[in-house]
Each structure stands twice: as structure tokens, then as C-alpha cells.
ZANUTOR-925758 format. One line per field, with one value per residue (C-alpha): residue in one letter; y negated, z negated, x. Coordinates in nm, 4 decimals. Example, Ala and Ser with C-alpha at 12.3 -4.5 7.8 and 13.67 -1.06 7.14 Angstrom:
2
type	[A|S]
v	[0.4500|0.1060]
w	[-0.7800|-0.7140]
u	[1.2300|1.3670]
END
This chain:
129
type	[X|X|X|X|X|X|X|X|X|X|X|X|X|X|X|X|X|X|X|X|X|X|X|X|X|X|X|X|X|X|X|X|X|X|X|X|X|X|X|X|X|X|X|X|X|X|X|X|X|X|X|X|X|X|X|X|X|X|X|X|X|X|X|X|X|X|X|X|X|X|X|X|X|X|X|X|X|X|X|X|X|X|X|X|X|X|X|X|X|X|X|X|X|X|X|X|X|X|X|X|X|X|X|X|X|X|X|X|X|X|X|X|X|X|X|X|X|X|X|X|X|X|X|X|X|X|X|X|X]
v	[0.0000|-0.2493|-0.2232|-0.2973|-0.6126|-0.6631|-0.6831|-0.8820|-1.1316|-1.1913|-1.2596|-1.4921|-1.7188|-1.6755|-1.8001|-2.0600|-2.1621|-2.2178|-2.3939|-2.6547|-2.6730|-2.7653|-2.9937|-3.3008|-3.3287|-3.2965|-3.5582|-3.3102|-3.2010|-2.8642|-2.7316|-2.8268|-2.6860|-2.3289|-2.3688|-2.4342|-2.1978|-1.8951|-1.9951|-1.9064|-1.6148|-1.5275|-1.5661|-1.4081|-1.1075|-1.1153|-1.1118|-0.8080|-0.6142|-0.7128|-0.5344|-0.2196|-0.3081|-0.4793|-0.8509|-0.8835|-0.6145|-0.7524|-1.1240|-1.0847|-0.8383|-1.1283|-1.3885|-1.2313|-1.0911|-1.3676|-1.6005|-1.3463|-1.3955|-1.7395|-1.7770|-1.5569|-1.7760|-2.1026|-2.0079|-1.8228|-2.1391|-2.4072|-2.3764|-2.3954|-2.2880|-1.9068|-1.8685|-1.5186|-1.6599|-1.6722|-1.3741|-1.1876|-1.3177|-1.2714|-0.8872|-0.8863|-0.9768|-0.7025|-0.4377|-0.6049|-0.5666|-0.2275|-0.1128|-0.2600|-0.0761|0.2249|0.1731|0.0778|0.4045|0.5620|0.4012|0.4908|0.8758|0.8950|0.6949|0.9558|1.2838|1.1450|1.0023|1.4182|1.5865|1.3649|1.4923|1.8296|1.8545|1.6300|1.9209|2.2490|2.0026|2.0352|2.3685|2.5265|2.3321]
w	[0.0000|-0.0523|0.2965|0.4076|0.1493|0.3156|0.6846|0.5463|0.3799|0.7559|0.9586|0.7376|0.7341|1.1059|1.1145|0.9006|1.0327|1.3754|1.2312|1.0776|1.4467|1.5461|1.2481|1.4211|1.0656|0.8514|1.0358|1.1632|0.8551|1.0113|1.1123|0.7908|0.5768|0.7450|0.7275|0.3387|0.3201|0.5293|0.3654|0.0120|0.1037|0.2747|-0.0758|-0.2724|-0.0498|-0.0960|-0.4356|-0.4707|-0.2281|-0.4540|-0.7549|-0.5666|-0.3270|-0.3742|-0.3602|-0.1535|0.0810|0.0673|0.1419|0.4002|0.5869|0.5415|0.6799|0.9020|1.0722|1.0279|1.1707|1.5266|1.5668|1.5278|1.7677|2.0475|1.9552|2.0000|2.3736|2.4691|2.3243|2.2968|2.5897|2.4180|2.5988|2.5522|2.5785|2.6134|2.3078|2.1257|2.2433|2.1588|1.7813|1.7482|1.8724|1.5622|1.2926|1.4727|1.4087|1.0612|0.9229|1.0505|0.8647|0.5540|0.5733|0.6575|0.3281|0.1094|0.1955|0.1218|-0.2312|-0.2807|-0.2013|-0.4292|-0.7018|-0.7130|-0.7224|-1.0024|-1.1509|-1.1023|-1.2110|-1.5743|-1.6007|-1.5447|-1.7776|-2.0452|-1.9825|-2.0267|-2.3326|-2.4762|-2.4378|-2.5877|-2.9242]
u	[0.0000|0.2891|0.3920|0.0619|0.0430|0.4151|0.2481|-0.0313|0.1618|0.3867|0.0541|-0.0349|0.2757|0.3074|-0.0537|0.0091|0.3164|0.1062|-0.1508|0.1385|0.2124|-0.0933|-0.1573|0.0705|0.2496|-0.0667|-0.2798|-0.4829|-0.7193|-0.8373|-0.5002|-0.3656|-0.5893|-0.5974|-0.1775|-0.2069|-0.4831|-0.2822|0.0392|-0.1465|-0.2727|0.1065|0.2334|-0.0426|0.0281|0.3840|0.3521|0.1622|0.3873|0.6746|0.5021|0.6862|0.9172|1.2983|1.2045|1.5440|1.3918|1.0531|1.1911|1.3763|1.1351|0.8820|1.1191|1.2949|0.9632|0.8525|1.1264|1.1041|0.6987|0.7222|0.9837|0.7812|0.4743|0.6694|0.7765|0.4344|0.1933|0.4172|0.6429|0.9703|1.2873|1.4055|1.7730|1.9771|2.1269|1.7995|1.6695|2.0063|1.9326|1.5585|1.7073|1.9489|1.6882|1.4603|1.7426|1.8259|1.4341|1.4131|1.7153|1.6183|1.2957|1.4766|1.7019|1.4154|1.2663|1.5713|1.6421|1.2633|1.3120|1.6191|1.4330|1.1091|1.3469|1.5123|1.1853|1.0850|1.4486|1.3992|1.0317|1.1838|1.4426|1.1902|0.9625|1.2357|1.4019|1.0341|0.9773|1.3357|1.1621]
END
């Protein structure tokens, strides 16, 4: 489930973020109230996924996602120049998030066996008494 708070918490900043776009600095009172309202509900999201997850894990999933939507958005709606350069690094944070997930679920598979080999030897302490 914190994953899928994780994911939750990333459209909603990227949503946000957009609607800041479109808010023309905050003069624009609908725009800027969906960005303050999406932004809360990005961190409210984030906060529960960080109940489980790393927060170092968690944050720079969220950002780094985050960061790479954003930048797709900003040359597919806004028309702003994509460089091999930019698309080299949007590639990078891609590769970066998805082995930070893939650690995270690593550090989480070593943390439940040892969660289970304590109950075990809890269990065989109790019943040598």
C-alpha cells in the first residue's frame, strides 16, 4: 500500500506543479488553488507512504519521478525545448528511481526474514523453558 500512497503522492505534485504553471504566478485564482490543493494532497500522500518506506527512498522516488513527468509535460503542453542533453538526464533519474525501488525491496526482504528468524528462535528459546 505504501507504494501505491508513493504513486499517489507523484501525480499529485506533477498536477500541481502544472496547475502553478498555469496559475501566471498565482494571479490566476483557479489554477492556484488546485496547485495548493494537489500539492497538499502530494504531501499528505507522501507522508503516509513514509510510515513504511525509507524517507530517503521515498523522497527521491517522489522527486525524481517527479522532476522526469514534469519535464515531459513542459515540452508536450508548454512547448519547451528538448535537448539530447535533457533527455540523456531525465534517462538517468529514470534508471536512478528504478534502482532505488529495486534496493528498497531488497532491504525490505532482508528486514522480514530477520523479523521471522527472531520470532523463530523467540519461539524455540520459549519452548526449551
Amino acid at each position: 500500500m505504501a507504494w501505491l500512497y508513493l504513486a499517489l503522492g507523484i501525480v499529485f505534485e506533477v498536477c500541481g506543479t502544472t496547475a502553478l504553471k498555469f496559475s501566471n504566478g498565482f494571479t490566476q485564482s483557479v489554477p492556484a488553488a488546485i496547485s495548493i490543493g494537489c500539492f497538499s494532497a502530494a504531501l499528505y500522500f507522501l507522508s503516509l507512504s513514509v510510515r513504511v518506506l525509507d524517507l530517503s527512498t521515498v523522497y527521491a522516488i517522489w522527486s525524481g519521478v517527479g522532476v522526469a513527468i514534469v519535464a515531459v509535460i513542459g515540452v508536450g503542453v508548454f512547448g519547451e525545448a528538448l535537448s539530447g542533453a535533457k533527455l540523456c538526464f531525465i534517462a538517468l533519474i529514470i534508471v536512478g528511481v528504478v534502482g532505488l525501488q529495486s534496493q528498497q525491496e531488497a532491504v525490505s526482504t532482508e528486514a522480514e526474514k530477520a523479523g521471522r528468524a527472531k520470532e523463530n528462535a523467540l519461539k524455540t528459546t520459549q519452548g526449551s523453558d
